[in-house]
C-alpha positions in Angstrom: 169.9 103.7 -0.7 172.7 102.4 -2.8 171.1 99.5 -3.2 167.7 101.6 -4.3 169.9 103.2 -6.7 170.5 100.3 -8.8 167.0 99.2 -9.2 165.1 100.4 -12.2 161.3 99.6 -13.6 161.0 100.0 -17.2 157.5 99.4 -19.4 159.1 96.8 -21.8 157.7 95.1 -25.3 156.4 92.1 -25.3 156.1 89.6 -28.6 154.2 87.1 -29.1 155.8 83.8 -30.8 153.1 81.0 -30.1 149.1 81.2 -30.4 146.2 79.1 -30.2 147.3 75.0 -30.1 151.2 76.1 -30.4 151.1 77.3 -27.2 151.5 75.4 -23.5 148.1 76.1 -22.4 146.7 75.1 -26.2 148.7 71.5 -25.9 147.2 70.6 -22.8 143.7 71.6 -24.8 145.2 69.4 -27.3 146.3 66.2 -25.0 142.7 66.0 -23.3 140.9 65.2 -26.5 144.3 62.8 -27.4 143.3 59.0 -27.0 143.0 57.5 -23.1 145.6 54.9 -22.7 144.4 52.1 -21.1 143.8 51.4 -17.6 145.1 48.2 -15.5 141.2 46.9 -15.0 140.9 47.3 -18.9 144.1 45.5 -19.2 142.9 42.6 -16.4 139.5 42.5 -17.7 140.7 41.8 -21.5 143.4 39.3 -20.1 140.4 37.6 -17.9 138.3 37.4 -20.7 141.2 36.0 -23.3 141.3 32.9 -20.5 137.6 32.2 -20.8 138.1 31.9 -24.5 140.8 29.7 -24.3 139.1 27.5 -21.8 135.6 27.9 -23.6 137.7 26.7 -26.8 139.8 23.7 -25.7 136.5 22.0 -24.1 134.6 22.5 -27.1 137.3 20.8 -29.0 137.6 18.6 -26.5 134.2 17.3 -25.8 133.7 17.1 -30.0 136.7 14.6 -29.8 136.2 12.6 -27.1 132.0 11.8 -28.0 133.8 11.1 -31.9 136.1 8.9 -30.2 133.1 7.1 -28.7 131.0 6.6 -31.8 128.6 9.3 -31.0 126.4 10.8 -33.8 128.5 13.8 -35.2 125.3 16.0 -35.3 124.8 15.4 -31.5 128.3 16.3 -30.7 128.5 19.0 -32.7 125.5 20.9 -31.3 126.4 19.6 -27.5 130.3 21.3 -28.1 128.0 24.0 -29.1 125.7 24.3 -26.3 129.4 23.7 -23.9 130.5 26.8 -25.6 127.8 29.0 -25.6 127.5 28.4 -22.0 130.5 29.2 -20.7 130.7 32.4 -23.1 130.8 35.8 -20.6 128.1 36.9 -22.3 126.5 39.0 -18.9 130.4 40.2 -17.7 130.3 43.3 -20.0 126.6 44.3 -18.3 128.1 43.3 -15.1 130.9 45.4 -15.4 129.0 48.8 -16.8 126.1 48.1 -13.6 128.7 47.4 -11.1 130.6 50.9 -12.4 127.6 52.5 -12.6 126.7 51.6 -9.0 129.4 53.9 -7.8 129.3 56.4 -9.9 125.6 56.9 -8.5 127.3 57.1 -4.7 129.9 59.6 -5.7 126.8 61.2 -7.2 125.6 61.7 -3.7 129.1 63.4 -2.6 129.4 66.0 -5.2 131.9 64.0 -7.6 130.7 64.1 -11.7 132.6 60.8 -13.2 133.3 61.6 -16.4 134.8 58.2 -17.4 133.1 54.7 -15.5 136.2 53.1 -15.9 137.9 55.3 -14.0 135.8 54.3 -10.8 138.2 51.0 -10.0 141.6 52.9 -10.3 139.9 55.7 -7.8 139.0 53.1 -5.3 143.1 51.4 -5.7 144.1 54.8 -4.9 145.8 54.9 -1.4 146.7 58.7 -1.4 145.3 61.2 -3.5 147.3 64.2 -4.1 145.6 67.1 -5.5 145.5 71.2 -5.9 142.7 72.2 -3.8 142.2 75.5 -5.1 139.2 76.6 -7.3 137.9 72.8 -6.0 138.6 72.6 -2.0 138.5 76.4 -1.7 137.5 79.5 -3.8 141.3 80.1 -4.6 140.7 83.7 -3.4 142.7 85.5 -0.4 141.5 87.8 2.3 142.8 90.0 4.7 142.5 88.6 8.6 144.7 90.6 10.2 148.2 92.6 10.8 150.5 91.5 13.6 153.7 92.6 14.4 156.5 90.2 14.8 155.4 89.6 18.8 152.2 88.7 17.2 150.4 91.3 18.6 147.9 93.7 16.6 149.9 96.5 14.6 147.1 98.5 12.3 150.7 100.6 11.2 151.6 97.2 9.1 148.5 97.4 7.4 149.0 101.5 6.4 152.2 100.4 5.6 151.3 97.7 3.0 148.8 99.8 1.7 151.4 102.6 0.6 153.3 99.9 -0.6 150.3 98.7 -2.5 150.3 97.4 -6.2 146.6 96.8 -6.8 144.8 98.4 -9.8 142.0 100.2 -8.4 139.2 101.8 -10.5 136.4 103.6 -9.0 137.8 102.6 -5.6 137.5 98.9 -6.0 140.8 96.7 -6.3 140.0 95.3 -9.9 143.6 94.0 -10.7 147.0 93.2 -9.4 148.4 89.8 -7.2 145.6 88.9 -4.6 147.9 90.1 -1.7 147.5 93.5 -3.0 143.6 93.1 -3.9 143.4 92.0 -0.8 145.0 94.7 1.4 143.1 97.0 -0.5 139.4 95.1 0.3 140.7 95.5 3.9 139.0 98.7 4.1 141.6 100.4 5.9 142.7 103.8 4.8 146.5 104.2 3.5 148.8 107.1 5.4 149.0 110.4 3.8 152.1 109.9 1.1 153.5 110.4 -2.1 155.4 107.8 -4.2 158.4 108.7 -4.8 159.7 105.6 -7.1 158.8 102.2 -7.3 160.3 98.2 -8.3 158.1 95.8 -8.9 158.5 91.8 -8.1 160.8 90.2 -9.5 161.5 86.5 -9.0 165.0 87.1 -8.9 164.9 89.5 -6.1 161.7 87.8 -4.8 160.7 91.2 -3.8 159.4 94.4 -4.5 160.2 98.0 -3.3 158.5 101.4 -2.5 160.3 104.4 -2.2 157.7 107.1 -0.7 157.1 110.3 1.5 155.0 109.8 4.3 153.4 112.8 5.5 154.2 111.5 9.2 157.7 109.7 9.1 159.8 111.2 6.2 160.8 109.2 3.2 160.6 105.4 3.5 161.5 102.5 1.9 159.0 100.0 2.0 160.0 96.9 0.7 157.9 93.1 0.3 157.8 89.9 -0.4 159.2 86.2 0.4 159.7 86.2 4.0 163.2 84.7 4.1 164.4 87.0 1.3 163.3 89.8 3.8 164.3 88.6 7.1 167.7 87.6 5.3 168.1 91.8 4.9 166.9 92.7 8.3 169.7 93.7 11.0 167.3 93.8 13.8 163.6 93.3 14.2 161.4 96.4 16.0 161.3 96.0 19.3 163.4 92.9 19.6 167.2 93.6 20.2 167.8 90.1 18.8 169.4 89.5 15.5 166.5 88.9 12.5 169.2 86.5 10.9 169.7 84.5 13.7 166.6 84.1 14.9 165.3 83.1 10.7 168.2 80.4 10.9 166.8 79.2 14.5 164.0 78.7 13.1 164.9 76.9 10.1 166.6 74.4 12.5 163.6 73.9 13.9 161.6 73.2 11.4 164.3 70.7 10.2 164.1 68.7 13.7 160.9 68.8 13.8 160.3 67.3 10.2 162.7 64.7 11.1 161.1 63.8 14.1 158.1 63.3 11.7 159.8 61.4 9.6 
């Protein structure tokens, strides 16, 4: 309770410094209309074409010379340097190149994947490992409730009564409509909170990595509910329920685990 006692939530100002492009979200607006730098195909493709101008080049000159030398009529040289040239010109490589890209854009096409860029096909086939954030693309980015276990793992609906008096979901006409999607989705649980009253409450805060709920429960007095990063909890547990064990030893068993096992990965 001392602890409770110096926690405080306050409704605070906020001001706003930054709008529209001046802002982080508005430069990364910005950056994605901002010129493409180029790619390493562009790069080998402009470097492979600069060598069949070179070569294209010292033949013409070349074959010129060497019918001069030879007493040729400068008319026929001149127009068989020519023909030389124009053959070996890469006239087809740019058509080659967009057909070839197009081709796999069309079978990426078939998996779901919109390219928004050709070019960009040949880096996505060099890539090796593809690191990504799955949500909104892998998943619908939204959280639902499964179940509330206790820390046997066995079913404990009091967890989930619990949570709910605990609860910081904004809820109009009985429908969670705001709030972190933990809360949203305690509340879309459908389970019905104990019969409280809140006494006082302290939202998350990173620093505390936490937040606490000081209510009267109809059945169990006044409580303290508090939530949030597991180890920030389990680092101010004594004891779990039903487990005579110490909480603290058994988080830093487990941490010790997890680093032999990564290393074993490793």
């Amino acid at each position: 309770m001392r602890s409770w006692a110096r926690s405080c939530a306050a409704a605070p100002r906020a001001v706003v410094a930054r709008t529209g492009q001046s802002t982080a979200f508005g430069g990364i607006a910005t950056s994605l209309g901002a010129h493409v730098d180029e790619t390493a195909f562009q790069h080998g493709l402009r470097d492979f074409s600069k060598l069949l101008i070179n070569v294209t080049a010292a033949l013409t000159v070349s074959i010129f010379v060497v019918n001069t030398a030879l007493q040729r009529p400068l008319l026929e040289s001149a127009l068989f340097a020519l023909a030389i040239a124009v053959g070996l010109a890469p006239q087809l490589l740019p058509a080659i190149v967009t057909i070839s890209l197009a081709r796999g854009a069309a079978l990426l096409a078939h998996g779901g994947v919109v390219v928004k860029r050709l070019i960009a096909i040949e880096d996505l086939g060099n890539i090796e490992t593809l690191f990504t954030d799955k949500t909104g693309t892998l998943t619908q980015g939204s959280v639902r409730f499964t179940a509330a276990l206790d820390p046997h793992g066995a079913p404990a609906p009091s967890v989930l009564g619990l949570g709910l008096v605990g609860n910081a979901a904004v809820v109009e006409d009985g429908r969670a409509v705001g709030g972190n999607q933990l809360d949203r989705a305690l509340w879309d649980a459908g389970a019905l909170a104990p019969r409280h009253t809140r006494v006082a409450d302290a939202p998350f805060d990173y620093d505390r990595q936490r937040m606490s709920v000081l209510a009267d429960l109809d059945e169990g007095g006044r409580r303290l509910l508090v939530k949030g990063a597991p180890e920030a909890i389990l680092a101010r547990c004594g004891r779990r329920r039903g487990d005579p064990r110490d909480a603290r030893g058994a988080v830093r068993r487990g941490r010790a685990h997890r680093r032999a096992r990564d290393t074993r990965r490793s």
